[in-house]
DSSP file (Angstrom, degrees, kcal/mol; ACC not computed):
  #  RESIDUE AA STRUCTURE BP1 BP2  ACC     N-H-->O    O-->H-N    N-H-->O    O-->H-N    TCO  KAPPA ALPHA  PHI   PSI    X-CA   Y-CA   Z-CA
    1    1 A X              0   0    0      0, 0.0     2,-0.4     0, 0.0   126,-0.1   0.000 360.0 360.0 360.0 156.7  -18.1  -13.8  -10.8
    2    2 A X        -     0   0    0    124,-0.7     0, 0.0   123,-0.3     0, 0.0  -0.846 360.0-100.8-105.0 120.3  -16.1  -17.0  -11.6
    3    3 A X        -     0   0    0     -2,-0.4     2,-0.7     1,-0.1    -1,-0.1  -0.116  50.6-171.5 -77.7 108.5  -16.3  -19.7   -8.8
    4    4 A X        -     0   0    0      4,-0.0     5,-0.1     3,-0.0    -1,-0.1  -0.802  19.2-144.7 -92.4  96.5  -12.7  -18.9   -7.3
    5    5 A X    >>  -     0   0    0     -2,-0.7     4,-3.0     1,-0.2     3,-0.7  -0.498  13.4-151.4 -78.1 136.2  -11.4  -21.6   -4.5
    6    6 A X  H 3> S+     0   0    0      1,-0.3     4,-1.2     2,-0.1    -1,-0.2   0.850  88.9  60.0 -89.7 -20.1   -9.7  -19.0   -2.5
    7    7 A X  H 34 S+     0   0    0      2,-0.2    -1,-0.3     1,-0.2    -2,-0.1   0.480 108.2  38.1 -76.5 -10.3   -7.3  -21.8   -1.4
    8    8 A X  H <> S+     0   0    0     -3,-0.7     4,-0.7     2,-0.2    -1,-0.2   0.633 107.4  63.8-109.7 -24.6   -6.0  -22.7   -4.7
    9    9 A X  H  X S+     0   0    0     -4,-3.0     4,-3.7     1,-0.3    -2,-0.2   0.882 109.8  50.9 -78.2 -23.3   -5.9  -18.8   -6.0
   10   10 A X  H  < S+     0   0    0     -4,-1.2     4,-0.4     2,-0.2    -1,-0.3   0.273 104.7  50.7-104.6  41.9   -3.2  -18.7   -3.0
   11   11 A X  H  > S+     0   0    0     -3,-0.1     4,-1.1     3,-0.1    -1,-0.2   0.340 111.6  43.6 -71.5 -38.9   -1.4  -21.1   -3.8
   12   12 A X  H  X S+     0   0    0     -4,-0.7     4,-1.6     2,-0.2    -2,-0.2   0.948 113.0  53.6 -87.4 -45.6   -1.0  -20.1   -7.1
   13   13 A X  H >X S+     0   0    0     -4,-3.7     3,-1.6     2,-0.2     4,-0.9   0.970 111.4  48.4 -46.4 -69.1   -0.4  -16.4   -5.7
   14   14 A X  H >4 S+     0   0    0     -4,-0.4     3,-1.3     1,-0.2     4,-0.4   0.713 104.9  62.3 -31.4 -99.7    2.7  -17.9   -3.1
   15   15 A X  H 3X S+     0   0    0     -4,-1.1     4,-1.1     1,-0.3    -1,-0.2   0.191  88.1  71.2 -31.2 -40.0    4.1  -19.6   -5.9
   16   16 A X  H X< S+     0   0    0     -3,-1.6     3,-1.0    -4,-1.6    -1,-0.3   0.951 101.4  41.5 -29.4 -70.7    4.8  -16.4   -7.8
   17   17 A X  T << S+     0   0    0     -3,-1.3    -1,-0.2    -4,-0.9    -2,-0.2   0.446 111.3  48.7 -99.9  19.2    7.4  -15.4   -5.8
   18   18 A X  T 34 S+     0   0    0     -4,-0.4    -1,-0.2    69,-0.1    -2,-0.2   0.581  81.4 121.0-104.5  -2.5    9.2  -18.2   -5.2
   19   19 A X    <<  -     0   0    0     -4,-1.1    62,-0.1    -3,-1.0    -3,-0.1  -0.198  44.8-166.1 -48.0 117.0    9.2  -19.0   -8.9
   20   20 A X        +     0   0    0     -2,-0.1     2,-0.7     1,-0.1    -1,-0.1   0.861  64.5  84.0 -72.8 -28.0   13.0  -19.2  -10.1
   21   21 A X     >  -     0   0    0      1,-0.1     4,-2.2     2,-0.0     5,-0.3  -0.548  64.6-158.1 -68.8 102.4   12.3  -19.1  -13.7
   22   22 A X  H  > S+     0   0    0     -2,-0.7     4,-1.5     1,-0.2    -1,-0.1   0.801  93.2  55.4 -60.4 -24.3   11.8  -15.8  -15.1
   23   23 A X  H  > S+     0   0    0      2,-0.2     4,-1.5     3,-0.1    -1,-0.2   0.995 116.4  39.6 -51.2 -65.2    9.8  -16.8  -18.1
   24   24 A X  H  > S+     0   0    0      1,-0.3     4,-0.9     2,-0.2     5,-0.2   0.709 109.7  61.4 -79.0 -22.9    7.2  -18.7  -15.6
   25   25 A X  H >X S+     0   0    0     -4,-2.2     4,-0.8     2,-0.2     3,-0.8   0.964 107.8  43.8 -61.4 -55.1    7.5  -15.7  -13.1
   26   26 A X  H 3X S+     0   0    0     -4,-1.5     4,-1.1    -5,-0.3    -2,-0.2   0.942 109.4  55.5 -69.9 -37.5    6.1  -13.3  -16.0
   27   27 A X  H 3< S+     0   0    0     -4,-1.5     4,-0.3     2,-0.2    -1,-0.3   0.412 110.9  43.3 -69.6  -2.6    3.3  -15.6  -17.1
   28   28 A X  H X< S+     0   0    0     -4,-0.9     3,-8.1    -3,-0.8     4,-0.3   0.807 109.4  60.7 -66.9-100.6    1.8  -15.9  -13.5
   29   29 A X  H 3X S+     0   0    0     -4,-0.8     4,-1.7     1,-0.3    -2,-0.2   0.142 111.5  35.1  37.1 -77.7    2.3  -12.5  -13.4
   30   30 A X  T 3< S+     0   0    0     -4,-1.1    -1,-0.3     1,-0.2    -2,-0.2   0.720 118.1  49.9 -60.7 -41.1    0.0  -12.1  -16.3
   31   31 A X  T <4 S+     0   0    0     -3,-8.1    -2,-0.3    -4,-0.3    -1,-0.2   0.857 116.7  40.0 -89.3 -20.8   -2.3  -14.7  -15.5
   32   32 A X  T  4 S+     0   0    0     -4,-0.3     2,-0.6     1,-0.1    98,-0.5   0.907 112.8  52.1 -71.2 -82.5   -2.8  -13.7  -11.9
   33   33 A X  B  < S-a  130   0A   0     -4,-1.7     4,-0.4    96,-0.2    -1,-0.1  -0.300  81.7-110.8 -36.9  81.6   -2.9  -10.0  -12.2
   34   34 A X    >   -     0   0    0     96,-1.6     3,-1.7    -2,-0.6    31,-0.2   0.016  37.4-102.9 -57.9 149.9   -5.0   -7.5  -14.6
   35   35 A X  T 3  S+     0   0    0      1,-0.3    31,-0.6    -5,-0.1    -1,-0.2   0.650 122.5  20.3 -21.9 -42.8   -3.7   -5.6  -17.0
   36   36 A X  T 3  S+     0   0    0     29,-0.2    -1,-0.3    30,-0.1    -2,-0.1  -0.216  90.4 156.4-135.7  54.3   -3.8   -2.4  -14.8
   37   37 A X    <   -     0   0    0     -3,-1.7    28,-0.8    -4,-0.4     2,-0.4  -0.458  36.3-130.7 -82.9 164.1   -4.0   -4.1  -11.3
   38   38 A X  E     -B   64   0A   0     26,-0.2    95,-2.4    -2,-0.1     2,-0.8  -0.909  15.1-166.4-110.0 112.2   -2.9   -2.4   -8.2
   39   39 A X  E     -Bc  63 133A   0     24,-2.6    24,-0.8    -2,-0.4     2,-0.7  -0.933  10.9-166.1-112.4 133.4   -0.4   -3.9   -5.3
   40   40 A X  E     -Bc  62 134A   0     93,-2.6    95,-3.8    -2,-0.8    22,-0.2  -0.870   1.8-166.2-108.7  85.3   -0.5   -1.9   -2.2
   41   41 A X  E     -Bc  61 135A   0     20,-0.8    20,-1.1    -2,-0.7     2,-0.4  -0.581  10.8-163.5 -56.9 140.9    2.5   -2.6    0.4
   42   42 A X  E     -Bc  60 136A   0     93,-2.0    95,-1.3    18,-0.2    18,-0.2  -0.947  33.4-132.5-104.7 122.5    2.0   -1.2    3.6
   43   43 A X        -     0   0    0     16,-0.8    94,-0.5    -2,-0.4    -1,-0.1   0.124  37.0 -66.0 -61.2-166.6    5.8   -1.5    4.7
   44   44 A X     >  -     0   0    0     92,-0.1     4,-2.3    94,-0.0     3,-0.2  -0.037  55.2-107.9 141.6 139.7    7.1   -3.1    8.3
   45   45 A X  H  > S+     0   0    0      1,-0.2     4,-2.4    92,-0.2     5,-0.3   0.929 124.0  64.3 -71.8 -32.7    5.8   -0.4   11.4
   46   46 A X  H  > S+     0   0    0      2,-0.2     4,-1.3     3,-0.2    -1,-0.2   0.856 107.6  41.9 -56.8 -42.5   10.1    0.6   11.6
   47   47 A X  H  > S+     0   0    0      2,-0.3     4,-3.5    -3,-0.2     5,-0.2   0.877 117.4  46.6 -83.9 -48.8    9.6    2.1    7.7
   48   48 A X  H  X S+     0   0    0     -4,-2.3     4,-1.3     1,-0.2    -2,-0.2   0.955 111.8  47.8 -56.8 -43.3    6.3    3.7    8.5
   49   49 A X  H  X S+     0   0    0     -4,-2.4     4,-0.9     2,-0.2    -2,-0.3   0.853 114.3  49.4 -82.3 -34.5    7.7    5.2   11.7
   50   50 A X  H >X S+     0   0    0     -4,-1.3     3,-1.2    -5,-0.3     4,-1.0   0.988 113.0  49.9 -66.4 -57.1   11.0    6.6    9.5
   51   51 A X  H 3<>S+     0   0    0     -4,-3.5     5,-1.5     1,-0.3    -1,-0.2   0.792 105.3  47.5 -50.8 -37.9    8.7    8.0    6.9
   52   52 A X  H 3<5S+     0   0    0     -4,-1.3    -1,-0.3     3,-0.2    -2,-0.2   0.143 111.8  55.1-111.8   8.9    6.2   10.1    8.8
   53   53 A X  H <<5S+     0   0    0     -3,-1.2    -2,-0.2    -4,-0.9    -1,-0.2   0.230 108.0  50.1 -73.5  -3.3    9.4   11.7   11.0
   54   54 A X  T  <5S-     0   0    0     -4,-1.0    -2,-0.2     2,-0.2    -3,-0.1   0.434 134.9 -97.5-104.3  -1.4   10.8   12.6    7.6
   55   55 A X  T   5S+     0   0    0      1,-0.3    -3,-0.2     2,-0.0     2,-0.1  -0.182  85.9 124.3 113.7 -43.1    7.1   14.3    6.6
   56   56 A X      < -     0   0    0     -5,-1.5    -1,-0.3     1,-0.2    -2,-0.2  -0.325  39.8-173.1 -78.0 107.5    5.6   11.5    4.7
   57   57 A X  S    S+     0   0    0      1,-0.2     2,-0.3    -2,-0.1    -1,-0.2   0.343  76.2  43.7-102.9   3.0    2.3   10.9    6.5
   58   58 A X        -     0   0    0     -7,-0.1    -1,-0.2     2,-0.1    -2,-0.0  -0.831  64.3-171.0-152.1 111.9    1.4    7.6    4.4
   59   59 A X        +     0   0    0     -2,-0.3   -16,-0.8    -3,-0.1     2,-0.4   0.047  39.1 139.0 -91.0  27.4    4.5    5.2    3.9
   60   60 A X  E     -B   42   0A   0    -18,-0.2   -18,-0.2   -12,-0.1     2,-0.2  -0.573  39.2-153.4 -91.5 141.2    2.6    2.9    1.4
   61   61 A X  E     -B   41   0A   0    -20,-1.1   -20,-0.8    -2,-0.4     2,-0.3  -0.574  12.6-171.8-106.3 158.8    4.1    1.6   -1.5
   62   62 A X  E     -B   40   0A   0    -22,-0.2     2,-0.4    -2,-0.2   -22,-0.2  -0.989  14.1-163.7-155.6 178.9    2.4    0.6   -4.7
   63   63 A X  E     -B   39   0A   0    -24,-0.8   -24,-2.6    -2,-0.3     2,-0.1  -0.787  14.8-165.9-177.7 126.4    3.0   -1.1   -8.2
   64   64 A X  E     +B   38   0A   0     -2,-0.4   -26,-0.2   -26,-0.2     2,-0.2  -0.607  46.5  15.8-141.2  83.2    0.8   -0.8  -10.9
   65   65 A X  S  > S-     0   0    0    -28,-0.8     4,-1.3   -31,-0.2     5,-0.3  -0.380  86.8 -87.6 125.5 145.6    0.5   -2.7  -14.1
   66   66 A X  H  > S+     0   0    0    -31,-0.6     4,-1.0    -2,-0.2    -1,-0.2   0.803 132.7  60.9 -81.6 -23.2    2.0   -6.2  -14.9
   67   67 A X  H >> S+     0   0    0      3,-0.2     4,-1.6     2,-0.2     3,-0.6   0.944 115.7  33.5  -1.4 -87.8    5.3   -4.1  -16.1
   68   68 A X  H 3> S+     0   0    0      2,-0.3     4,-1.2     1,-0.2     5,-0.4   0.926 123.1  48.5 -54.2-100.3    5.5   -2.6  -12.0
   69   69 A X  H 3< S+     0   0    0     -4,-1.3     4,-0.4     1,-0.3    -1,-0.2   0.637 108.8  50.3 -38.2 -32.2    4.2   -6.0  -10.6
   70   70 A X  H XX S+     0   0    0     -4,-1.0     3,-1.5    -3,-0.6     4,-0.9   0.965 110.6  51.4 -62.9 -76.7    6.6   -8.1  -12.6
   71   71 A X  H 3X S+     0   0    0     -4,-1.6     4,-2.0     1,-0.3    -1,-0.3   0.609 114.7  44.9 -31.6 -31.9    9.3   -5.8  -11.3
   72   72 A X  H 3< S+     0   0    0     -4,-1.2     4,-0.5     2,-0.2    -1,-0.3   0.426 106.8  48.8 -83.1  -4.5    8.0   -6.3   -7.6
   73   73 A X  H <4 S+     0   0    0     -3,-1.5     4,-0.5    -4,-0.4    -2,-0.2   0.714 115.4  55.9-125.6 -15.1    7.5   -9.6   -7.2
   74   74 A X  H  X S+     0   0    0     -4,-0.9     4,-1.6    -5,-0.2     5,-0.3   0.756 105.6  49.9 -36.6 -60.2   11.5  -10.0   -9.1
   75   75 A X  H  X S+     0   0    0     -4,-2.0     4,-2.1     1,-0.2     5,-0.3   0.989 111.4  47.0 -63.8 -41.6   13.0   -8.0   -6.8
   76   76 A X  H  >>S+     0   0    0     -4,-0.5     4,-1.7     1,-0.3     5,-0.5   0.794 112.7  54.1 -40.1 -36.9   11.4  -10.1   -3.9
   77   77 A X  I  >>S+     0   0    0     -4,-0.5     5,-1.6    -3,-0.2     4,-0.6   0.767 113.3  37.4 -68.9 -31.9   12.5  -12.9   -5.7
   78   78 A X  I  <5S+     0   0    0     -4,-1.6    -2,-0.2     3,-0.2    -1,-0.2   0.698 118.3  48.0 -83.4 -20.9   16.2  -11.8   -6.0
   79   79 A X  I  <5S+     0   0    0     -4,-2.1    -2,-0.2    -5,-0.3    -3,-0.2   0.917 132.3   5.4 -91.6 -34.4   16.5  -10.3   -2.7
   80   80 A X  I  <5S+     0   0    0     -4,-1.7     6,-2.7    -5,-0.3    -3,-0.2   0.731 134.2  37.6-123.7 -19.9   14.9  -13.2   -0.2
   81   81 A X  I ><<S+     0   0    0     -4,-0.6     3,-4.2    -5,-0.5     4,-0.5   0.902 111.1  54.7-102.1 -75.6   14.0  -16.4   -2.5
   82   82 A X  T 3 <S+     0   0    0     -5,-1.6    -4,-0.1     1,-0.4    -3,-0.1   0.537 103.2  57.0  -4.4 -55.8   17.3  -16.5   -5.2
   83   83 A X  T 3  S-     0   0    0     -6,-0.2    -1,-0.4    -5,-0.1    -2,-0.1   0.627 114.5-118.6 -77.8 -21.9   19.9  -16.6   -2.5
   84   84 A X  S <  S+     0   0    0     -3,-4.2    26,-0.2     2,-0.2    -2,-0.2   0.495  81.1 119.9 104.1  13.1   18.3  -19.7   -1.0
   85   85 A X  S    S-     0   0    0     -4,-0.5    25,-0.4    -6,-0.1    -4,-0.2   0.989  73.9  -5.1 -62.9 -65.3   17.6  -17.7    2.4
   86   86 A X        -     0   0    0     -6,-2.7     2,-0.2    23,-0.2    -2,-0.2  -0.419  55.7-150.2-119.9-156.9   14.0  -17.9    2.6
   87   87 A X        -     0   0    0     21,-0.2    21,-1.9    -2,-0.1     2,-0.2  -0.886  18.4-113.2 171.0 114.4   10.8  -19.0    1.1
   88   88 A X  E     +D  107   0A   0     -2,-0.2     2,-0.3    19,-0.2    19,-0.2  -0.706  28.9 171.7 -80.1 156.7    6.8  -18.1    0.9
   89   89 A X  E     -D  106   0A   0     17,-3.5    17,-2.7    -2,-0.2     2,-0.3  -0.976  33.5-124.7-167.2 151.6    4.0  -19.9    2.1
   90   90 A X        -     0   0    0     -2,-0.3    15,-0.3    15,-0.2   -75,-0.0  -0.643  24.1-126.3 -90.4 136.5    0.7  -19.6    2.4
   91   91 A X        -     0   0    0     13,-0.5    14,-0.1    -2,-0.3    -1,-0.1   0.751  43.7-123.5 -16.1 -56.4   -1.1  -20.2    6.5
   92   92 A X  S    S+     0   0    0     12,-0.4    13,-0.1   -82,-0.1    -1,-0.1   0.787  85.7 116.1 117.6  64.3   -3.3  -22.5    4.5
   93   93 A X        +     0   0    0     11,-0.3    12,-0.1     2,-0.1   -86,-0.0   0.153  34.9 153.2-142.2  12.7   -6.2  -19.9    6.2
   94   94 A X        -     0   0    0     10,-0.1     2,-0.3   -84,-0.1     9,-0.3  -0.067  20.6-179.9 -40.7 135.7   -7.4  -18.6    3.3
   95   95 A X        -     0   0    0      7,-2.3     2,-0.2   -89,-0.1    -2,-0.1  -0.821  10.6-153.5-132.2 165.6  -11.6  -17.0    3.1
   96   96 A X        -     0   0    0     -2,-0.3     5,-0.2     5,-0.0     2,-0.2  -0.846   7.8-173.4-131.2 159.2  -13.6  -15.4    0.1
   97   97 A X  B >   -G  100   0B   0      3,-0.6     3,-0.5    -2,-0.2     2,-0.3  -0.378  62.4 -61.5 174.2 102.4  -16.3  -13.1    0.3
   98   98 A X  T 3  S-     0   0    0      1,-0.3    -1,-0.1    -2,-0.2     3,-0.0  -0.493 123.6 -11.4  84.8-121.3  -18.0  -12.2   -2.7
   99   99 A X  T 3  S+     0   0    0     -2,-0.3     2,-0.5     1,-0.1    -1,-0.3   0.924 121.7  86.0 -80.8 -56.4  -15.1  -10.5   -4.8
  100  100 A X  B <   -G   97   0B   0     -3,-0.5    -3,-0.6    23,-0.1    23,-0.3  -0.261  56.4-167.6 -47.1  97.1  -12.6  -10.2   -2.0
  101  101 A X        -     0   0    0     21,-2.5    20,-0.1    -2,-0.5    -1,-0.1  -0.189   0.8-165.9-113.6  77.4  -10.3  -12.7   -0.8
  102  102 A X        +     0   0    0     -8,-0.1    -7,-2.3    -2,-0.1    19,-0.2   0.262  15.8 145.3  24.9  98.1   -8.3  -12.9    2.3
  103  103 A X  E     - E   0 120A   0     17,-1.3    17,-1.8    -9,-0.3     2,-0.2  -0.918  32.7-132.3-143.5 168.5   -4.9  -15.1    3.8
  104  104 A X  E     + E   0 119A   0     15,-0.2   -13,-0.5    -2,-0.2   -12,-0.4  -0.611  24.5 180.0-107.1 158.0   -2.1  -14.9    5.7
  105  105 A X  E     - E   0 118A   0     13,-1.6    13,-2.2   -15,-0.3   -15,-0.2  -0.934  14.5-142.8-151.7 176.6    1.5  -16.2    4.7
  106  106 A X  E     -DE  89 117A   0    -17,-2.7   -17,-3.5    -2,-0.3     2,-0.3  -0.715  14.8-129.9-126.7 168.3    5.0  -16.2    6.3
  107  107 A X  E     -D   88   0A   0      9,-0.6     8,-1.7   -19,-0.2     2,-0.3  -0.915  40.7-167.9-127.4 100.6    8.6  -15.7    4.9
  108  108 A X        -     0   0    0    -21,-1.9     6,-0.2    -2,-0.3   -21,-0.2  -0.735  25.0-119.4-109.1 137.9   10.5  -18.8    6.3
  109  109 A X    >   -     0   0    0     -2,-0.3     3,-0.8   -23,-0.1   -23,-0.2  -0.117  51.3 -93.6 -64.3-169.1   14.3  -19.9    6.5
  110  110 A X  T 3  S+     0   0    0    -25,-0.4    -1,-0.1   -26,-0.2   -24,-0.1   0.464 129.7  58.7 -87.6 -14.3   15.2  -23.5    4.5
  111  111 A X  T 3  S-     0   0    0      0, 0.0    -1,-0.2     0, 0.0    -2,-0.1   0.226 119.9-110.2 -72.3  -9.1   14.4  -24.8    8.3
  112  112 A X    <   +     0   0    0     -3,-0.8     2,-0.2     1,-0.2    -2,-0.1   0.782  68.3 144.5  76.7  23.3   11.3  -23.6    8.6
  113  113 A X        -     0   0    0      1,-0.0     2,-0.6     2,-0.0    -1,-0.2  -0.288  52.4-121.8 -83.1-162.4   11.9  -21.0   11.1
  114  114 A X        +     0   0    0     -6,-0.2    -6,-0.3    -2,-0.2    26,-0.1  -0.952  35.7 169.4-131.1  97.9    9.4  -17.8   10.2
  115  115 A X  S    S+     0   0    0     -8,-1.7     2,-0.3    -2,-0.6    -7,-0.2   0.337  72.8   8.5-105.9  33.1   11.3  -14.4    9.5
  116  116 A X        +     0   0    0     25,-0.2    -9,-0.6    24,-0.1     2,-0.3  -0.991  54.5 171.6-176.3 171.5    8.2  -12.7    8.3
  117  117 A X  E     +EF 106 139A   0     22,-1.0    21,-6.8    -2,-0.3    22,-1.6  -0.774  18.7 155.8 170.4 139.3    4.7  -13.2    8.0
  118  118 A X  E     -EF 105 137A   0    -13,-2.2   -13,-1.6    -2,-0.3     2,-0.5  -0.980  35.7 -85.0-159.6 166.1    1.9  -10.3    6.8
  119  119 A X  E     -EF 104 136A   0     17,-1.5    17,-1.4    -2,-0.4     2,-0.3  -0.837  20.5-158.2  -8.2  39.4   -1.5  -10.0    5.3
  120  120 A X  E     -EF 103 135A   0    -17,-1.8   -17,-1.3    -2,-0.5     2,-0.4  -0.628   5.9-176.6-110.3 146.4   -2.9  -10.0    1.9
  121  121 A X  E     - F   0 134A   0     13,-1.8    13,-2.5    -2,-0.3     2,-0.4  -0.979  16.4-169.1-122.2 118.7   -6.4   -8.6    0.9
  122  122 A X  E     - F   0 133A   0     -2,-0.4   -21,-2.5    11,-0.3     2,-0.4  -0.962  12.5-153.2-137.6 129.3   -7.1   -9.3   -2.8
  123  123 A X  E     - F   0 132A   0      9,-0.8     8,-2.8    -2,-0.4     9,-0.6  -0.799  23.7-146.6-114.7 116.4  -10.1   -7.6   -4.9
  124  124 A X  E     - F   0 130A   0     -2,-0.4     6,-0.2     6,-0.2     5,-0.1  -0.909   2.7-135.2-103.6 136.5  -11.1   -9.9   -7.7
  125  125 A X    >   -     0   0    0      4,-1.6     3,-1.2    -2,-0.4  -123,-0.3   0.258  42.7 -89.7 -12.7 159.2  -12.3   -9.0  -11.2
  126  126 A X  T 3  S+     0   0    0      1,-0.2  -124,-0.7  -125,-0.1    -1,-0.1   0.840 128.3  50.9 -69.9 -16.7  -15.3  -10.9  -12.8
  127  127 A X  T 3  S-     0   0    0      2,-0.2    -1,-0.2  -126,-0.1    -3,-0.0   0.567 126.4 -95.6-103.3   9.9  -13.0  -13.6  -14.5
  128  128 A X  S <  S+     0   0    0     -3,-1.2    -2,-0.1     1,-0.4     2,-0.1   0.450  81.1 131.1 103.2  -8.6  -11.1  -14.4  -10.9
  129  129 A X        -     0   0    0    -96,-0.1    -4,-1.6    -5,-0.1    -1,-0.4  -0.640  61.1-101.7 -99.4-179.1   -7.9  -12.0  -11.3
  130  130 A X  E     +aF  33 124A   0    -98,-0.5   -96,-1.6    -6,-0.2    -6,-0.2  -0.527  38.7 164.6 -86.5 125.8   -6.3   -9.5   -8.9
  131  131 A X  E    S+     0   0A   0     -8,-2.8     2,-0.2     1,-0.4    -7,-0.1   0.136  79.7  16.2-145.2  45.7   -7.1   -6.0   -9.6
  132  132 A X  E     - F   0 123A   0     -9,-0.6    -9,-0.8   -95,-0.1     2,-0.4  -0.763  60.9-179.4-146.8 149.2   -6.0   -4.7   -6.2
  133  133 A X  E     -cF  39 122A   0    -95,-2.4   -93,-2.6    -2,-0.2     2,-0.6  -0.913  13.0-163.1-137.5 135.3   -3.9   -6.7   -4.0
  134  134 A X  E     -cF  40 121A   0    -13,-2.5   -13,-1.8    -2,-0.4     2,-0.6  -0.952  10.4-155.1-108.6 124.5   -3.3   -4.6   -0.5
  135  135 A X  E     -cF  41 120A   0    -95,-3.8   -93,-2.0    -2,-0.6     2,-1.0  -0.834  13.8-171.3-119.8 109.8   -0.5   -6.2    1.2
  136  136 A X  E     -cF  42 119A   0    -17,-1.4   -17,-1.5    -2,-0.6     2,-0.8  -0.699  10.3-159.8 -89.2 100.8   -0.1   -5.7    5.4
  137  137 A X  E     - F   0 118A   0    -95,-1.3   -19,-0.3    -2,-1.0   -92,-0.2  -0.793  10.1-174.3 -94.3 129.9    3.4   -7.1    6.5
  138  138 A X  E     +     0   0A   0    -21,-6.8     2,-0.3    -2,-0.8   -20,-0.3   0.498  55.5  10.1-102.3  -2.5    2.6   -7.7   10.3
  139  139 A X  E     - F   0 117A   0    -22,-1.6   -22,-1.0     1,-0.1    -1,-0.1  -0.998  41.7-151.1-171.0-172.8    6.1   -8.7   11.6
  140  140 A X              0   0    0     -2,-0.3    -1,-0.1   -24,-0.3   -24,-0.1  -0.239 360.0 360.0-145.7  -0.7   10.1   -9.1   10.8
  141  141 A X              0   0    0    -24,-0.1   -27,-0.2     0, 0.0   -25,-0.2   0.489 360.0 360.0-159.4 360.0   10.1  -11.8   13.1
């Protein structure tokens, strides 16, 4: 495995989706993510709880492929960064262990309040990229 500083691979993950530039957006993309990597939302506990009264016993979303990721990490970008509402940013609490590495970030107004904040689990590849990323958002608030 390829000496990863788990602090610098989330940086450069957070930086993806606050990139404005669509060009520089796809080439992270690419350079974070393998070719047939996996992102795994598990949504907000309100989405879960809607889904599994409607039959759905597992509300998890996923993306697959830098095609699908590109598209996901763009709409995030359009919906919450674009509009000048919020921001990501990483806890600065990142760990590794082995292939896996582990941090927290928040989704924060231009003031630095917090409207969001989740999870990320990311399964690295021999050369240092993502080919899972499981993502837990743990609050709205």
């Amino acid at each position: 495995m390829t000496d990863i500083d788990p602090k610098a691979l989330t940086d450069r993950y957070v930086a993806v989706w606050n990139e404005p530039d669509a060009a520089l957006r796809r080439a992270a993309v690419h350079g974070l993510w393998t070719e047939h990597a996996v992102h795994v939302l598990l949504p907000p506990q309100d989405i879960r709880e809607t889904a599994t009264g409607l039959g759905f016993p597992s509300a998890a979303f996923e993306a697959r492929g830098h095609t699908e990721l590109e598209f996901r990490v763009t709409r995030a970008h359009e919906e919450f960064i674009a509009p000048g509402t919020f921001a990501f940013r990483s806890r600065h609490d990142a760990d590794r262990i082995r292939d896996v590495v582990k941090f927290r970030w928040e989704m924060v107004s231009p003031e630095g309040e917090r409207a969001g904040a989740g999870l990320e689990v990311l399964l690295l590849d021999p050369d240092g990229r993502i080919r899972a990323d499981y993502q837990f958002i743990e609050s709205t608030a």
